[in-house]
gemmi code that builds the backbone of each chain (N, CA, C; Angstrom):
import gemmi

chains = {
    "A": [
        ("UNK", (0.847, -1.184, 0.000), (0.000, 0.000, 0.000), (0.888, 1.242, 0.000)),
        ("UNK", (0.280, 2.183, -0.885), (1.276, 3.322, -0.888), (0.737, 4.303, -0.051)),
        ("UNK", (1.995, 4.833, 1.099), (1.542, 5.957, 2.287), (1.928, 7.221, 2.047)),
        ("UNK", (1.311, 7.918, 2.045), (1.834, 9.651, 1.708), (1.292, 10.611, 2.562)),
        ("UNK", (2.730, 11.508, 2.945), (2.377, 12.375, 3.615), (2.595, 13.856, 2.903)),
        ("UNK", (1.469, 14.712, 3.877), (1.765, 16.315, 3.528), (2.180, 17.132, 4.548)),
        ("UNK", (2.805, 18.169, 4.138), (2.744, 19.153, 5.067), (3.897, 18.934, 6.233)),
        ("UNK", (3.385, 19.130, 7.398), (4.079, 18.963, 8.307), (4.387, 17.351, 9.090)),
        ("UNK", (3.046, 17.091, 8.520), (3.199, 15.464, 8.911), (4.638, 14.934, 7.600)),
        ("UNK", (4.649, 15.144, 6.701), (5.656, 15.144, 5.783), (7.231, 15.047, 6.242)),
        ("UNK", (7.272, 16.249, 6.677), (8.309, 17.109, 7.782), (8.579, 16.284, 8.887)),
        ("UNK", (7.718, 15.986, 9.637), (8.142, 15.100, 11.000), (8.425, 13.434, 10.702)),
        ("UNK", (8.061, 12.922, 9.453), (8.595, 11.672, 9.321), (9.805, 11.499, 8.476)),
        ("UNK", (9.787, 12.810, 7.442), (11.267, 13.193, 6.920), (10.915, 12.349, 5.552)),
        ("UNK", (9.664, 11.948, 5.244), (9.806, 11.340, 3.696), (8.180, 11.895, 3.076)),
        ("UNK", (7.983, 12.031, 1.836), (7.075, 12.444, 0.861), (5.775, 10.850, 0.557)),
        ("UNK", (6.584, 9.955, 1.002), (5.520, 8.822, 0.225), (6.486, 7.599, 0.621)),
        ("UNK", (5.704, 6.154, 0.950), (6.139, 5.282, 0.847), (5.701, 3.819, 0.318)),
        ("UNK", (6.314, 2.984, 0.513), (5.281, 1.774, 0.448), (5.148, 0.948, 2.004)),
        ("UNK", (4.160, 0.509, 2.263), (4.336, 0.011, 3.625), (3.486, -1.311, 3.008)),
        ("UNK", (3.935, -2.535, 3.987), (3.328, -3.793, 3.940), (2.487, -3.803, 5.147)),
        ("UNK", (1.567, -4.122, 5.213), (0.684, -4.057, 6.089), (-0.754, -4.910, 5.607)),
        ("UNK", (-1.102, -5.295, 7.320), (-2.333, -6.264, 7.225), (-3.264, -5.487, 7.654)),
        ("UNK", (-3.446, -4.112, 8.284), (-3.820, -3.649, 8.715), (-5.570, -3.110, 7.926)),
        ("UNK", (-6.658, -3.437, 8.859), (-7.876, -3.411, 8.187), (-8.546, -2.193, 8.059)),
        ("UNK", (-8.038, -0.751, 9.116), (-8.315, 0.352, 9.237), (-7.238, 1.072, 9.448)),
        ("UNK", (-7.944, 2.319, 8.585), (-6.987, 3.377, 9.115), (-6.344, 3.333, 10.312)),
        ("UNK", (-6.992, 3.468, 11.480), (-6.765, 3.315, 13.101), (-5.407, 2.256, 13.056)),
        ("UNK", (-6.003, 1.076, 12.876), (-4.611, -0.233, 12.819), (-3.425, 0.316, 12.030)),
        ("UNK", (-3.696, 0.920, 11.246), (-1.943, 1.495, 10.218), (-1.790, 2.460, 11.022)),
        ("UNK", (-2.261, 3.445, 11.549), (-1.633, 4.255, 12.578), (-0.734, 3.765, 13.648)),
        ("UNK", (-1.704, 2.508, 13.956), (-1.077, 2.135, 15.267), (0.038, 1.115, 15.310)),
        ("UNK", (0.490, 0.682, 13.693), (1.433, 0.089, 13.318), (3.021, 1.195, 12.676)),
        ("UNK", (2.061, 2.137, 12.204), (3.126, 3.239, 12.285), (4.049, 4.086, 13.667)),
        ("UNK", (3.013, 3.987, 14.540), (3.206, 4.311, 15.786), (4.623, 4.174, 15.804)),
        ("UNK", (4.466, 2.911, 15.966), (4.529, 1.626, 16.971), (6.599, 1.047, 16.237)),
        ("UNK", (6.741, 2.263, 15.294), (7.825, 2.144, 14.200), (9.176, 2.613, 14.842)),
        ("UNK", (8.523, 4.228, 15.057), (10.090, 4.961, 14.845), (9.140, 6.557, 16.212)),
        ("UNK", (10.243, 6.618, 16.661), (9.908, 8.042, 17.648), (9.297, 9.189, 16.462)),
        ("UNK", (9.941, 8.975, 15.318), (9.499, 10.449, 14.540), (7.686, 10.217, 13.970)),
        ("UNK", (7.443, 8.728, 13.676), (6.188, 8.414, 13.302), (5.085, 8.450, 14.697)),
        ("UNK", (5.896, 8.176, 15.919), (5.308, 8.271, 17.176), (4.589, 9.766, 17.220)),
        ("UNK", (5.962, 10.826, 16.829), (5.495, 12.029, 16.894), (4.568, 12.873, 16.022)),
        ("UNK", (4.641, 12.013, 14.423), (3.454, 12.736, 13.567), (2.492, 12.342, 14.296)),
        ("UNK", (2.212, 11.012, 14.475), (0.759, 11.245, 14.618), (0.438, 10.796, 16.037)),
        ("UNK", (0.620, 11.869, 17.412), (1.031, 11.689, 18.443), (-0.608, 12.679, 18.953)),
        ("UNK", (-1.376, 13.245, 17.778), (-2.507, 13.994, 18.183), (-3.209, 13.665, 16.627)),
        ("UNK", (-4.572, 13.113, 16.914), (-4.800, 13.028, 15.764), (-6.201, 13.823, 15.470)),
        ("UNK", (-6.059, 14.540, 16.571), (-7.268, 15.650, 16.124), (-6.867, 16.420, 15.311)),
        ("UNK", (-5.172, 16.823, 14.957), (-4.663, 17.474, 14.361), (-4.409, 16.912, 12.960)),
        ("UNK", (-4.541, 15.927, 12.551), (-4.442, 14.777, 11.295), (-5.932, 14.949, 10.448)),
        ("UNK", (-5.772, 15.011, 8.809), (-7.057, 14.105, 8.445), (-5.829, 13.431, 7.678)),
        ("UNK", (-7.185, 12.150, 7.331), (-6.491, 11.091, 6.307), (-7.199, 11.090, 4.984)),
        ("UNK", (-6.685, 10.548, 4.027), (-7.709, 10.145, 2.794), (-7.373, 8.847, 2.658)),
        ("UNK", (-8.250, 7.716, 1.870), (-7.896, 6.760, 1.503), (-8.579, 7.047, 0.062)),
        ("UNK", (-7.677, 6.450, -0.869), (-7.906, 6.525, -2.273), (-8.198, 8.044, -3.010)),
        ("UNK", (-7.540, 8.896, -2.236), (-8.096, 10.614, -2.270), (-9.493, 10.960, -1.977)),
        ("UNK", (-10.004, 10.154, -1.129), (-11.488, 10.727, -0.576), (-11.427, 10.668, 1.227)),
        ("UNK", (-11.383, 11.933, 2.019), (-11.454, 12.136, 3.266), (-11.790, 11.197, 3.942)),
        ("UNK", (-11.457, 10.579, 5.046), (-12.611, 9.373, 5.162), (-12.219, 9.796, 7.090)),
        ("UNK", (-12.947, 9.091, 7.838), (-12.747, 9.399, 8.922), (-11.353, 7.650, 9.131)),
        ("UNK", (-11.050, 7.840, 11.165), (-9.570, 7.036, 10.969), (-10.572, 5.560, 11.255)),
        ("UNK", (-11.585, 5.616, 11.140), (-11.940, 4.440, 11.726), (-12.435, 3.559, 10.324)),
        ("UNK", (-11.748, 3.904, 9.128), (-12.500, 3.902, 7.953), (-11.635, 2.554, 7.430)),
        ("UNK", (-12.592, 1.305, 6.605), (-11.855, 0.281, 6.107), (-10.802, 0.574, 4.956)),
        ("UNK", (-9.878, -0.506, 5.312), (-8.400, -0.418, 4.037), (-8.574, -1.504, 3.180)),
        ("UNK", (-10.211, -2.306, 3.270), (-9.843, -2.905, 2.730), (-9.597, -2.631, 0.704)),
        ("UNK", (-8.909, -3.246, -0.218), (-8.875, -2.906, -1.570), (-8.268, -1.444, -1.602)),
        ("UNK", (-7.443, -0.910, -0.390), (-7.384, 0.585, -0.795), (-5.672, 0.173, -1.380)),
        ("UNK", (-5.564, 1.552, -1.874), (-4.242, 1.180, -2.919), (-3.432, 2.190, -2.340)),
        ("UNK", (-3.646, 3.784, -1.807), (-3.060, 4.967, -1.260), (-3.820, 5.303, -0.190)),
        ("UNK", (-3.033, 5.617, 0.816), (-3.518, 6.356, 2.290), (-3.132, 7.640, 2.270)),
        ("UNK", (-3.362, 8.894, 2.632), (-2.320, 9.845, 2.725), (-2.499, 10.602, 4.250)),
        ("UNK", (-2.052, 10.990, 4.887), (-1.917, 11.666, 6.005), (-1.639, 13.232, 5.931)),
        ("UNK", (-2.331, 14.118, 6.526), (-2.101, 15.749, 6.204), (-3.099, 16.528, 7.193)),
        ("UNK", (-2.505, 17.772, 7.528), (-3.334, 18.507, 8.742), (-4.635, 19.441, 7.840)),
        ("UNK", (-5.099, 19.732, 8.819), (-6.504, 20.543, 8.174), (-5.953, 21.522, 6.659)),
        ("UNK", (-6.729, 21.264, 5.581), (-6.325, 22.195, 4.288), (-6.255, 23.415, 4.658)),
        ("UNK", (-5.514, 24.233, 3.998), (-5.025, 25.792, 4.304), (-5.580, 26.186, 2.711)),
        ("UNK", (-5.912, 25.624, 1.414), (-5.425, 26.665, 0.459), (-6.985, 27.699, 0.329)),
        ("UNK", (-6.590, 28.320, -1.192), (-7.182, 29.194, -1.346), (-6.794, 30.615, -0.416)),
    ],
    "B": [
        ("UNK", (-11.110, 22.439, -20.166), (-10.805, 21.981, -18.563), (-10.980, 23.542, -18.045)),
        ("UNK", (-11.820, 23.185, -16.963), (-12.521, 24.383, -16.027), (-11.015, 24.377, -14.645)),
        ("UNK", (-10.975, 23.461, -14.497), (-10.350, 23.135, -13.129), (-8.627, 23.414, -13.484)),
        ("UNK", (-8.186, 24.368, -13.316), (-6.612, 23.739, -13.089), (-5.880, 24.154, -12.381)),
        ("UNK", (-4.745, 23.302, -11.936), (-3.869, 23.293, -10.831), (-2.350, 23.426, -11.165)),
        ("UNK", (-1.358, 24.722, -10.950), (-0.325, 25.377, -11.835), (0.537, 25.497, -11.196)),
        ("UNK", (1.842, 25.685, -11.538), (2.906, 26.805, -10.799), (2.886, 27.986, -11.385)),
        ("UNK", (2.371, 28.140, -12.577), (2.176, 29.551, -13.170), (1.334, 30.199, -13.413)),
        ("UNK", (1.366, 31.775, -13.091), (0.579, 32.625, -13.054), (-0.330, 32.443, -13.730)),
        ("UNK", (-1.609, 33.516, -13.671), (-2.568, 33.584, -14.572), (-2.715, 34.648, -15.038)),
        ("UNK", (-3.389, 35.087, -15.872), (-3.919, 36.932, -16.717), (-5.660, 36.725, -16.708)),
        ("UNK", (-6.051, 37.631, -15.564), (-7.563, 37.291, -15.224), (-8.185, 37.567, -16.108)),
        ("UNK", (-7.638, 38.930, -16.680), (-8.391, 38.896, -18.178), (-8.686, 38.009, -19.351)),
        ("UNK", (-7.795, 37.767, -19.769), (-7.394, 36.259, -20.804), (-8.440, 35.306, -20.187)),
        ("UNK", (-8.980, 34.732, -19.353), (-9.323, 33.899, -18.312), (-10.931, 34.161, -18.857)),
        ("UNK", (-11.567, 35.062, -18.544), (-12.511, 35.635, -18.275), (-13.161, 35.603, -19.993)),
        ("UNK", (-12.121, 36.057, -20.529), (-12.199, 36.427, -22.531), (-12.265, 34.695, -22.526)),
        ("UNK", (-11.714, 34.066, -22.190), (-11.656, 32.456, -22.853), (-13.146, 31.600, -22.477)),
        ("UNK", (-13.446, 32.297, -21.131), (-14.981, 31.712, -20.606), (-16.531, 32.020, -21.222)),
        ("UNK", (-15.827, 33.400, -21.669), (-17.041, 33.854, -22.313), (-17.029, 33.806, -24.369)),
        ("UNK", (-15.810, 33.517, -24.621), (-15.621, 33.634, -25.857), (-16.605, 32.769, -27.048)),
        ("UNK", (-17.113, 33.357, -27.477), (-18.005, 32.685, -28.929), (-19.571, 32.743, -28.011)),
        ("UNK", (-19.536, 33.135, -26.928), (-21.261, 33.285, -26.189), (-22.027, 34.616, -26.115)),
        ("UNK", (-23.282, 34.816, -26.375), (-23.823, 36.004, -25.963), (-24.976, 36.041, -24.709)),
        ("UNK", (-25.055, 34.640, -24.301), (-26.066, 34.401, -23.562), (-25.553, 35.147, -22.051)),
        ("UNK", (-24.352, 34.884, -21.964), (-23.727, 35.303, -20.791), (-24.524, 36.675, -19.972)),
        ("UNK", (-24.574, 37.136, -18.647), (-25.136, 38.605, -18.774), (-24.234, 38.956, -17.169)),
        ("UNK", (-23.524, 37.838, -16.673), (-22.674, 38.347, -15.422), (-21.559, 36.980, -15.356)),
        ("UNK", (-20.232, 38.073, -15.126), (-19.081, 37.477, -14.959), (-18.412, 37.710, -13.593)),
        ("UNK", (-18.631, 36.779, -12.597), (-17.860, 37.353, -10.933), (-16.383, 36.554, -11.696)),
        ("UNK", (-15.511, 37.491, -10.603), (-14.234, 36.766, -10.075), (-13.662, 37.192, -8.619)),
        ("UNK", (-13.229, 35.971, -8.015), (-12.241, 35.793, -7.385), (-10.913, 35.759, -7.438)),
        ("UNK", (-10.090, 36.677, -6.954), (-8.781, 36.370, -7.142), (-8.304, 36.279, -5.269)),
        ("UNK", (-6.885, 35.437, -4.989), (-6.759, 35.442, -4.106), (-5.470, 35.539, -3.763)),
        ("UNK", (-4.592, 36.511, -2.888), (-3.918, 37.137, -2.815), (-2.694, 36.467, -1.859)),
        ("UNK", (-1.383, 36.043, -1.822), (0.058, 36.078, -1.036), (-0.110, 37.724, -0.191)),
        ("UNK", (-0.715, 37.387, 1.181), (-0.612, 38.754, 1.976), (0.657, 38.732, 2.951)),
        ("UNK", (0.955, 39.922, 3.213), (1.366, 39.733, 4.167), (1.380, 39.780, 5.200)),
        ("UNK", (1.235, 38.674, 6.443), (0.461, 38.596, 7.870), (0.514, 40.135, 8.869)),
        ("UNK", (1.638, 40.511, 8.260), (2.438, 41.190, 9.504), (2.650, 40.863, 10.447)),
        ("UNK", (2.139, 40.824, 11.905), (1.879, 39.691, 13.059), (3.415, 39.739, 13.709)),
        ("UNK", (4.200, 40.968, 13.260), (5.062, 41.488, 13.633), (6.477, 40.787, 13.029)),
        ("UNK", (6.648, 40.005, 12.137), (7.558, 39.509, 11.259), (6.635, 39.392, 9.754)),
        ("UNK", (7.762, 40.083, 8.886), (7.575, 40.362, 7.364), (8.000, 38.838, 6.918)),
        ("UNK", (6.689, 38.515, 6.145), (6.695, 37.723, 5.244), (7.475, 37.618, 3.600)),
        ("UNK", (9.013, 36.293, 4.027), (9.206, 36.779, 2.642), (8.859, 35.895, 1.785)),
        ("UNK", (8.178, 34.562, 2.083), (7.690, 33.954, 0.465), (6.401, 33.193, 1.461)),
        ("UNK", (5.891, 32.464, 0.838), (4.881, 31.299, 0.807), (5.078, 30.214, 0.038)),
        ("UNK", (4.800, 28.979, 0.493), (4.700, 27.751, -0.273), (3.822, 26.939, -0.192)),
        ("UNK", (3.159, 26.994, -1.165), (2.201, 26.107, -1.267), (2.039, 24.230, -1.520)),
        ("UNK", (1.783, 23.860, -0.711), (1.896, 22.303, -0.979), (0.528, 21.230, -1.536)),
        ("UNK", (0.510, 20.768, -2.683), (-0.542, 20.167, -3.067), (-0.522, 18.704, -3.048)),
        ("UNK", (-1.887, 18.259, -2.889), (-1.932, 16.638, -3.455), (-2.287, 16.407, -4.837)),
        ("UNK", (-1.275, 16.400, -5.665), (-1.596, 15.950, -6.916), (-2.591, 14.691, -7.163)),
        ("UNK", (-3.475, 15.209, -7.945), (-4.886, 14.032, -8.532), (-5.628, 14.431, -7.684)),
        ("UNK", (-5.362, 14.155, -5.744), (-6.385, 14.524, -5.224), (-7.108, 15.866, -5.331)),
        ("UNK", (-6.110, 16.874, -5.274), (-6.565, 18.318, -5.731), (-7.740, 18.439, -6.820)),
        ("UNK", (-7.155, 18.253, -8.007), (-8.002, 18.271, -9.126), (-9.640, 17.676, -8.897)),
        ("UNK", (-9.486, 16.379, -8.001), (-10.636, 15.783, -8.288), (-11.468, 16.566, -7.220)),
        ("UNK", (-10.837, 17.012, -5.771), (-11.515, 17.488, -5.192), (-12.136, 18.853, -6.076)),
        ("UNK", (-11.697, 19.485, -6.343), (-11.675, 21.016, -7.134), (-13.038, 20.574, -7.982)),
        ("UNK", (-12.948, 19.778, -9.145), (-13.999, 18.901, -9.495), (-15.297, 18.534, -9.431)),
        ("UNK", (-15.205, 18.246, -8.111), (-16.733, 17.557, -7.161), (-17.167, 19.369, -6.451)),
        ("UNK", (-15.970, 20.042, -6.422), (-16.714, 21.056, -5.592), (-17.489, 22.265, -6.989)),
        ("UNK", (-16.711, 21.781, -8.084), (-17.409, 22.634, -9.287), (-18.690, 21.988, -9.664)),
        ("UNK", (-18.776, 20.848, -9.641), (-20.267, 19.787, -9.758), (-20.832, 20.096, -8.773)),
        ("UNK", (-21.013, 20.724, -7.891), (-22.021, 20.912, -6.227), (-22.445, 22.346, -7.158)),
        ("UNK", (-21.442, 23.099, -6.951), (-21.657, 24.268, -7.721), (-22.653, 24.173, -8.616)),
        ("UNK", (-22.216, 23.576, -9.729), (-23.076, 23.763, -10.808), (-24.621, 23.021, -10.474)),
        ("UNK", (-24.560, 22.307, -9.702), (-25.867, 21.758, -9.617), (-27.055, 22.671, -8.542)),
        ("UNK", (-26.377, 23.286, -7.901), (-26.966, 24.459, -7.147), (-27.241, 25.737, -8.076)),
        ("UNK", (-26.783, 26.194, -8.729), (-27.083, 27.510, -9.632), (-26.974, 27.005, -10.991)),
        ("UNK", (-28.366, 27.857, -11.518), (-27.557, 27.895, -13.176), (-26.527, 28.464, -14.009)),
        ("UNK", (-25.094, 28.342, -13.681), (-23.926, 28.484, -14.171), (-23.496, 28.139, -15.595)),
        ("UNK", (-23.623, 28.841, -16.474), (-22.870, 28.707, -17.764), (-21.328, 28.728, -17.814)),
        ("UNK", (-20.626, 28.442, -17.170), (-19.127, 28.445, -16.935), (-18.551, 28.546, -15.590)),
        ("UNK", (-17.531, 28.319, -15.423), (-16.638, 27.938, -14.411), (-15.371, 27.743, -14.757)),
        ("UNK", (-14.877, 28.553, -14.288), (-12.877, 28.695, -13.785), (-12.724, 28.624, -12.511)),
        ("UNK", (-11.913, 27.536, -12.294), (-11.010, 27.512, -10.723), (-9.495, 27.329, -11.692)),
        ("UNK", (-8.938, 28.191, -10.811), (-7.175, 28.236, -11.260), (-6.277, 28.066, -9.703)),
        ("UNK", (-5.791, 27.520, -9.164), (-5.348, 26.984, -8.156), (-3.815, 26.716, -8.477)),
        ("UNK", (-2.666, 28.200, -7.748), (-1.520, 27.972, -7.887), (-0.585, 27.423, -6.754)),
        ("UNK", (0.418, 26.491, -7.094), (1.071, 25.950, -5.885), (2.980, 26.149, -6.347)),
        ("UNK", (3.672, 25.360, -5.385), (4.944, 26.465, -5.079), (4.930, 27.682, -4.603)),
        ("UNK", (6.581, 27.787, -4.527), (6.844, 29.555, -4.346), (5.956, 30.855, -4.412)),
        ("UNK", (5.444, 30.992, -3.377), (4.917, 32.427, -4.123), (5.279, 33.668, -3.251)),
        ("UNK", (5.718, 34.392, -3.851), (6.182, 35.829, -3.184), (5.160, 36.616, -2.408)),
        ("UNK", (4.879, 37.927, -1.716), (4.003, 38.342, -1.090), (3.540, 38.920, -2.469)),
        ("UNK", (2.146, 39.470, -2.260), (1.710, 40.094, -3.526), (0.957, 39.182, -4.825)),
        ("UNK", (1.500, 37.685, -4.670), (1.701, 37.119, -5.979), (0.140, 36.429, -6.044)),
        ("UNK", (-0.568, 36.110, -7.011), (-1.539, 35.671, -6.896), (-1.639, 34.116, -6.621)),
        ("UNK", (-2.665, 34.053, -5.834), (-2.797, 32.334, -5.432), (-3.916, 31.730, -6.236)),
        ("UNK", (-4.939, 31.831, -6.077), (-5.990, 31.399, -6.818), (-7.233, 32.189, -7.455)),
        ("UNK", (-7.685, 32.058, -8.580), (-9.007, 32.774, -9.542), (-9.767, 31.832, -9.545)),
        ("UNK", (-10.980, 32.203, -9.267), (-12.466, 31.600, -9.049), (-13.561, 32.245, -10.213)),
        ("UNK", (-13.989, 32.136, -11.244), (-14.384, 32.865, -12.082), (-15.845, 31.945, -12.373)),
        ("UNK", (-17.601, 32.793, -12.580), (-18.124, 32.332, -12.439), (-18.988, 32.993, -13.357)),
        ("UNK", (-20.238, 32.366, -14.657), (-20.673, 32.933, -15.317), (-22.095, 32.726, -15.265)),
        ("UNK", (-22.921, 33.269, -15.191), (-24.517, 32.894, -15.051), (-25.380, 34.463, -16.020)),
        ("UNK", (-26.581, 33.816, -16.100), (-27.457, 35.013, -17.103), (-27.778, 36.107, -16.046)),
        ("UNK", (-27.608, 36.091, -14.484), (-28.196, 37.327, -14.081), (-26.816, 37.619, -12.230)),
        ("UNK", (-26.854, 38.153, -11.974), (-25.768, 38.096, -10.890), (-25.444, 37.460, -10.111)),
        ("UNK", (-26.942, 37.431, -9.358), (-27.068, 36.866, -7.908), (-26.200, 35.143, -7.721)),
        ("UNK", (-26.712, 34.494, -9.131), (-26.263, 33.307, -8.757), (-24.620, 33.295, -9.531)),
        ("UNK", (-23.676, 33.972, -9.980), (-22.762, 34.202, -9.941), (-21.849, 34.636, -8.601)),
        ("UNK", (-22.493, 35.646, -8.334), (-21.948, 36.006, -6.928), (-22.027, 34.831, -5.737)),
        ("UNK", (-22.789, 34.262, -5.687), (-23.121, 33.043, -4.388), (-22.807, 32.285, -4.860)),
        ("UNK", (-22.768, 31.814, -6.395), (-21.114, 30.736, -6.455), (-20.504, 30.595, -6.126)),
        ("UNK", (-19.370, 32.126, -6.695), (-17.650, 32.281, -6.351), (-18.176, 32.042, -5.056)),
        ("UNK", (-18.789, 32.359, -4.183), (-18.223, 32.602, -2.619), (-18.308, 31.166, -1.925)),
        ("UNK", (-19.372, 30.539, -2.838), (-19.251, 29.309, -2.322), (-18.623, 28.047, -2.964)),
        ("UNK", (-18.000, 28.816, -3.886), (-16.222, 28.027, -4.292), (-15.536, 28.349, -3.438)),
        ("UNK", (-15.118, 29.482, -3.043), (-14.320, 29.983, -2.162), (-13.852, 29.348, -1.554)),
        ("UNK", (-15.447, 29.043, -0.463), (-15.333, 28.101, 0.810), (-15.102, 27.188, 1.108)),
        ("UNK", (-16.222, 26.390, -0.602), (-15.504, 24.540, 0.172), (-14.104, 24.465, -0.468)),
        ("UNK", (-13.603, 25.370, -1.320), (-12.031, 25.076, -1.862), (-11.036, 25.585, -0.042)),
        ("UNK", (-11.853, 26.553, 0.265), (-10.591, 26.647, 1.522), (-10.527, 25.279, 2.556)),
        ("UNK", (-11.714, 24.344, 2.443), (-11.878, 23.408, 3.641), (-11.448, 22.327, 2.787)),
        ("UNK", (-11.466, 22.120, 1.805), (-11.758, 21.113, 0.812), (-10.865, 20.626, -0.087)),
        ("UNK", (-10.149, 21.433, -0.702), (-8.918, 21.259, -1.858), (-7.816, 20.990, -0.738)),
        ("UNK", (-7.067, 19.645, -1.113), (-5.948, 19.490, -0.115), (-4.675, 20.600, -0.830)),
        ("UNK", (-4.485, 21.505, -0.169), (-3.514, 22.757, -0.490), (-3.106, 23.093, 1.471)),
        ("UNK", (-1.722, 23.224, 1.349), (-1.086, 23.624, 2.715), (-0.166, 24.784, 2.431)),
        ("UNK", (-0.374, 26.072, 2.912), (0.426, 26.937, 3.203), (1.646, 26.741, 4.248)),
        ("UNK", (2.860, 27.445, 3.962), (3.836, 27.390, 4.634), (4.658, 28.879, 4.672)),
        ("UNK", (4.522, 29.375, 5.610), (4.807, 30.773, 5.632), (6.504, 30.843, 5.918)),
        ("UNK", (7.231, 31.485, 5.330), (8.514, 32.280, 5.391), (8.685, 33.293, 6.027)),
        ("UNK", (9.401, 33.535, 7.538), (9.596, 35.117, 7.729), (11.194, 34.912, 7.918)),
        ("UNK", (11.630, 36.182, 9.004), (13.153, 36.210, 9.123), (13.024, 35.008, 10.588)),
        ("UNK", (12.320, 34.663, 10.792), (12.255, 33.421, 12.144), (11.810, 32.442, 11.278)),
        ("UNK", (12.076, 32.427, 10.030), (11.403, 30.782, 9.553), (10.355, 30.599, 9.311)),
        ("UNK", (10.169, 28.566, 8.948), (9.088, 29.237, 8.466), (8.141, 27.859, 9.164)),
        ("UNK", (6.386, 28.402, 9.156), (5.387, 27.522, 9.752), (4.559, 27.491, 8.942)),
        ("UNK", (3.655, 26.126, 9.209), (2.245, 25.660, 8.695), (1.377, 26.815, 9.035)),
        ("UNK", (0.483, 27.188, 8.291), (-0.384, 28.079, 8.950), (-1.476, 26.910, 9.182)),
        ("UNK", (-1.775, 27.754, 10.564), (-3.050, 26.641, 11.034), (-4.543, 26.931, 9.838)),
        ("UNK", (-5.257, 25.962, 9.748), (-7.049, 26.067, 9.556), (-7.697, 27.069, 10.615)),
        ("UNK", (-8.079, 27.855, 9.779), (-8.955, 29.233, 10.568), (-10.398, 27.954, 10.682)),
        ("UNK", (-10.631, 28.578, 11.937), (-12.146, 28.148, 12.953), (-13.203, 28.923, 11.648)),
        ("UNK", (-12.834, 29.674, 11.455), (-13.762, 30.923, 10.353), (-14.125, 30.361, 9.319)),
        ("UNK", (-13.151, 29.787, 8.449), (-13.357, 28.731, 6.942), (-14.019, 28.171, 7.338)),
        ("UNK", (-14.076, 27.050, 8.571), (-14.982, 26.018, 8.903), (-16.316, 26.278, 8.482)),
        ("UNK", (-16.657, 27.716, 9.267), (-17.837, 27.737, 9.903), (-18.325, 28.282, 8.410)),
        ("UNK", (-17.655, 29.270, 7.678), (-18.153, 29.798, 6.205), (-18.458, 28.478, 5.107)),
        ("UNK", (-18.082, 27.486, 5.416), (-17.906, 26.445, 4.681), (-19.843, 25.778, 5.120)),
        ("UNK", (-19.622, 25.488, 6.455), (-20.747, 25.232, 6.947), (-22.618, 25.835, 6.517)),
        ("UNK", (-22.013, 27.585, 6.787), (-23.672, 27.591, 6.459), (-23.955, 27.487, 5.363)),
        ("UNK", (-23.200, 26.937, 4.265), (-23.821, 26.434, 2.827), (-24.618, 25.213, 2.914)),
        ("UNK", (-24.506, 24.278, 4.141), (-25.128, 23.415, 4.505), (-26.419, 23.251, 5.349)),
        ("UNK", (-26.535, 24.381, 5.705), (-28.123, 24.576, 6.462), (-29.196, 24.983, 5.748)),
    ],
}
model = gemmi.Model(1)
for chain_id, residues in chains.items():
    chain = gemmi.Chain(chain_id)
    for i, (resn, *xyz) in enumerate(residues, 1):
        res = gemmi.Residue()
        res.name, res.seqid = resn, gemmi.SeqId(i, " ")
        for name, pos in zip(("N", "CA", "C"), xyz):
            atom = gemmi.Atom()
            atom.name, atom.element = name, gemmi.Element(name[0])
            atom.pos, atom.b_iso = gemmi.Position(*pos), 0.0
            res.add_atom(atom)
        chain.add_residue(res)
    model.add_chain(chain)
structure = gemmi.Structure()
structure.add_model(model)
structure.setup_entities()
């Protein structure tokens, strides 16, 4: 599954995109396998009121199924416009 | 293509001439343009950067021009949505909206505006002489975003 981050979550894990292997059935479970990695992944997502996610580029909340998903991405509330 | 997502500038005019070109039905043209300010907030801003999700952008931009159009009768639509570098001053995004009488031109753009500020994955990153930060999500977008929903 391919993981991508923006922004500052980007910044605190120090990479743009990855691939991760994972069994994980929800959002929630890949969090908590990311956690569960490295102090810097501890620290992106160490508040996740401050996080949204998308799966497949559609917002989804973290409690949302992975299953068939192909991209996750991780990023704080949109700023543009 | 109504929707696009650039590193380069735009000419609102050109923009506006291309939306309406070969039509006479047209009878009101709004635009939005949206501006690299500078905060002040007691450190001078020297650039901005804009960070996008490529594909996701577009499609979001997309679904929020289809809400649009299905709410007003709109004969056209421009969203121009710039990312990278941008200096203070420099333009960020044009919202351009065409309908036969005002009202529903005007309550378009504004409600492009809105769900593009909550909605289009785009992250600002501000530059001063202390560096530089995420700007947070204004409580305000939220809520402007919102009463389109009541």
């Amino acid at each position: 599954m391919r993981v991508l981050y923006f922004a500052w979550v980007r910044e605190r894990i120090g990479l743009p995109r990855e691939e991760v292997e994972t069994s994980a059935q929800t959002v929630a479970e890949l969090v908590a396998e990311l956690r569960g990695r490295e102090e810097r992944y501890a620290l992106a997502f160490s508040d996740l009121s401050a996080l949204r996610v998308a799966v497949d580029q559609e917002v989804v909340g973290f409690d949302a199924s992975l299953t068939a998903a192909r991209e996750v991405a991780f990023f704080p509330p949109m700023t543009g416009g | 293509m109504s929707v696009r997502v650039q590193e380069d500038d735009f000419d609102i005019g050109a923009e506006i001439d291309a939306l309406c070109e070969g039509r006479v039905d047209i009878g009101a043209v709004v635009s939005f343009t949206g501006l690299v300010r500078d905060m002040g907030g007691g450190a001078q801003l020297s650039s901005m950067a804009l960070e996008h999700y490529p594909g996701m952008t577009e499609r979001a931009l997309e679904t929020i021009e289809a809400e649009a159009r299905a709410r007003w009768p709109l004969q056209g639509v421009t969203i121009i949505h710039r990312y990278g570098e941008l200096a203070p001053g420099a333009r960020i995004v044009l919202v351009l909206t065409a309908s036969p009488h005002r009202a529903a031109a005007f309550e378009a753009a504004e409600f492009l505006m809105d769900y593009l500020k909550t909605r289009a994955p785009f992250w600002k990153k501000e530059t001063t002489e202390h560096g530089g930060h995420w700007v947070d999500a204004r409580e305000a977008d939220d809520l402007a975003e919102e009463r389109w929903r009541q």
